[in-house]
N, C-alpha and C positions, 0 to 999 in steps of 0.2 A: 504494500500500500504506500502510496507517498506520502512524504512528511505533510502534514495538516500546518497550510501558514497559518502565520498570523496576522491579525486581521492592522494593516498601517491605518487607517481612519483615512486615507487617503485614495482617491478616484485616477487610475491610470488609464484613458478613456483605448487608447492602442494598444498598450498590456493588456485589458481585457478582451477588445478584439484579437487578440494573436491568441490567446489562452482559447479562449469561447472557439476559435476556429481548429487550434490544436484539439479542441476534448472532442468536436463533431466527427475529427478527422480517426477519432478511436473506433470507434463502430460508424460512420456514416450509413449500411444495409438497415442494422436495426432503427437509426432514426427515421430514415427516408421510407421503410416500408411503414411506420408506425405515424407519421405523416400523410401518407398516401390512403393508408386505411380511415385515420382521422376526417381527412377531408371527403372522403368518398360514402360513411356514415351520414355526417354531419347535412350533405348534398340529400341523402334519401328522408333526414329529417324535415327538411324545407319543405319534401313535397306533401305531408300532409297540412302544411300550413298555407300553401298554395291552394291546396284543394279545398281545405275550409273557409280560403277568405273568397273561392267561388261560388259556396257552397252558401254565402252568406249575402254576397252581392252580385253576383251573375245568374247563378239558379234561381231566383224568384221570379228574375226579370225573365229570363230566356224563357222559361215555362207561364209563363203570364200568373204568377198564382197570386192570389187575393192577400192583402198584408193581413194577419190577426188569422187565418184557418189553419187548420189543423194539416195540411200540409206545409203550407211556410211555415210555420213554427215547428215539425219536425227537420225539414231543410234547414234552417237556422240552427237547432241545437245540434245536428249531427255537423255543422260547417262548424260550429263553435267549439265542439268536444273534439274536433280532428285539429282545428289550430291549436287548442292549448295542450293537446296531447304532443304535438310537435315540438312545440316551443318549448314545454320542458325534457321534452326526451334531446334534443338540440343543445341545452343548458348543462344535460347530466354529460352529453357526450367533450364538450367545451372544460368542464369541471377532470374529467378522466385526461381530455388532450395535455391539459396545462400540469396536470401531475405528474403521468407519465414525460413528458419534456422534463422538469422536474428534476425528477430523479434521476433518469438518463444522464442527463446534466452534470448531476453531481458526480454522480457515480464516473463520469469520465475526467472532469478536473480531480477527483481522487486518484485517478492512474487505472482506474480498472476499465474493463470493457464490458458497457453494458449490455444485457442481452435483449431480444425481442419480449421476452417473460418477463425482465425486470421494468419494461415499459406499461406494459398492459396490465402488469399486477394491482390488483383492487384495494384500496387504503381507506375504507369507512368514515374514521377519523381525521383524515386529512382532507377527506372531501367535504367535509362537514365545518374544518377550519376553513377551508377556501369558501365556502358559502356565505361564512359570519363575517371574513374580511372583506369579499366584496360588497355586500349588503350594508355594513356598516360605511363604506367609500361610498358609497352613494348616496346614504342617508347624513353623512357628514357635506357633501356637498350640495345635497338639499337644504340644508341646510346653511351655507351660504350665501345660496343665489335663489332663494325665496326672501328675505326679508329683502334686495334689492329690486324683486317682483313688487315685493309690497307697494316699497319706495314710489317706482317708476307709476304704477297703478294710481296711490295718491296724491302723484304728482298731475296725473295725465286726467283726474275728477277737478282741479281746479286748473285745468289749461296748460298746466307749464309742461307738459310730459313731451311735446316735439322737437321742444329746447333744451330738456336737457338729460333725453332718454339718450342720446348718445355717450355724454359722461357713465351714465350708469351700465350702458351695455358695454361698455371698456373696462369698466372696474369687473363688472364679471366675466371678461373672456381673462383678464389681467388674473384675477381669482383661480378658475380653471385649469388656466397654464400653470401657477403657481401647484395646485394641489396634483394636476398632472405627471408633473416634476416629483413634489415630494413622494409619490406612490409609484414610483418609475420599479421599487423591488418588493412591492404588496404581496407577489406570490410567494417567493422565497421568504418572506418575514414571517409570513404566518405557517408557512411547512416545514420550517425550519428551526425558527429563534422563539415563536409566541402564538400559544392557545386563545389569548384574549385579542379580540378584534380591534378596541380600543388602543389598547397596547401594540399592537401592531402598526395601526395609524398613525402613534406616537412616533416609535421608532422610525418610521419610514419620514417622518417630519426633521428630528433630531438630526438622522442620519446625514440627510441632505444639509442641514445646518453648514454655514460656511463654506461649503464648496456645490451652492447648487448651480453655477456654471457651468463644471463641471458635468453633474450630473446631467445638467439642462443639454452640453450637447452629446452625451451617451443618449439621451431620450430624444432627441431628435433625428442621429443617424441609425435609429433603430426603429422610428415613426416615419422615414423616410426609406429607408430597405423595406420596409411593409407595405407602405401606400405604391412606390414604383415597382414591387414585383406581384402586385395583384390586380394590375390591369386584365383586362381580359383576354391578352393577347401572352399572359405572363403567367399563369396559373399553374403550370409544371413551373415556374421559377418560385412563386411563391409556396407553396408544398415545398419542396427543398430548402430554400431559406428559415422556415419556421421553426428546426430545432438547430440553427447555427444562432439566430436571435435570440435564442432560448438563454443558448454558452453563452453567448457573450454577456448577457444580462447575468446570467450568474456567477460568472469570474467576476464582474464587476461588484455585485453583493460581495464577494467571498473578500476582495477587495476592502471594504469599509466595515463588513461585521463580522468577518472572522468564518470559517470555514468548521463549526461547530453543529451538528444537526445534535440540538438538543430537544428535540421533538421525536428523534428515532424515526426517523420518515426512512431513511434506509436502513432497513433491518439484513442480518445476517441471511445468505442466500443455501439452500444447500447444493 
């Protein structure tokens, strides 16, 4: 096993890139096939969400059927139980992708090679921490850009809201970017370092403390390798790219918080 660094408090945005593409280059078969499978689930997911959103606004019309009878309102609930049955099978599969990369991950900046098994392995617990961290990231940033809703709202009931909604919609893209940045290793913080979603939040705030320049541009050429290789003409580049963005974001973590899985997320293999 390789020596476990320690963690400089410091952001080498290139070291992490050479690191993240050195640990891809350990097993690239197992990421790319576990990749390819991710997104080829993920694709069968969409279509009952497609089917239900026809099932809910094309079926009515197409069939001329009366709003309020007993077949539109079976058409609607079957369009409605096929989208949300999508959308969370879509969410579970999303939740398994970002794990497995994950651990992969680690498991290759540790020196080892990971296998297709140790990708796809099922983690209860850790899925259940990536629920509460994301859920609480959202709910934290509801909480930001609601009371600037407020704002803009009773501003725009006594007239002033044309004049000076654009100060307020800057302060919350300003906001966004900001909490963007500080959540650039939300995955790794809570599979790794912290059970508590809060606590997670924190660190990932803390962490950036001081160097989020830094971080700011690891989070940009890693929101820019995403957005340019998932055009539609790039989809086999995108599926390949998506567990080298993985590395590199996690040598970057291992970078500032130490390369400690105190969560046990990688357990002994036999």
């Amino acid at each position: 096993m390789a020596p476990t660094p320690i963690s400089s408090g410091r952001l080498r945005v290139w070291q992490a890139c050479r690191e993240g593409w050195s640990a891809f280059g350990k097993a690239p078969g197992p990421f790319l096939l576990f990749s390819i499978l991710s997104s080829v689930v993920m694709g069968a997911c969409l279509l009952p969400i497609v089917l239900g959103t026809a099932a809910l606004v094309i079926a009515p019309q197409a069939n001329e059927l009366e709003a309020g009878t007993l077949p539109s309102l079976l058409v609607m609930l079957v369009g409605l139980g096929a989208g949300l049955g999508g959308v969370l099978l879509l969410g579970l599969v999303m939740l398994v992708t970002t794990l497995g990369f994950c651990r992969g991950a680690w498991l290759a900046l540790e020196g080892h090679k990971p296998r297709f098994a140790d990708l796809i392995r099922w983690d209860g617990a850790a899925i259940n921490r990536l629920i509460l961290a994301w859920s609480a990231s959202q709910l934290l940033l509801l909480v930001g850009l609601v009371p600037l809703g407020l704002v803009g709202w009773g501003l725009g009931s006594f007239g002033l809201g044309p004049a000076l909604w654009w100060p307020i919609g800057l302060l919350a893209l300003v906001f966004c970017a900001w909490f963007g940045i500080t959540q650039t290793f939300l995955n790794p913080l809570c599979l790794f370092r912290s059970a508590k979603p809060l606590a997670t939040l924190g660190s990932g705030i803390q962490g950036v403390h001081g160097q989020w320049w830094r971080v700011w541009g690891l989070h940009c050429l890693l929101v820019v390798v995403i957005v340019v290789s998932s055009g539609a003409s790039a989809n086999a580049l995108s599926i390949a790219l998506a567990p080298v963005v993985c590395c590199i974001n996690l040598a970057a973590y291992r970078q500032l918080f130490g390369a400690e899985d105190r969560l046990g997320l990688i357990k002994p293999q036999p």
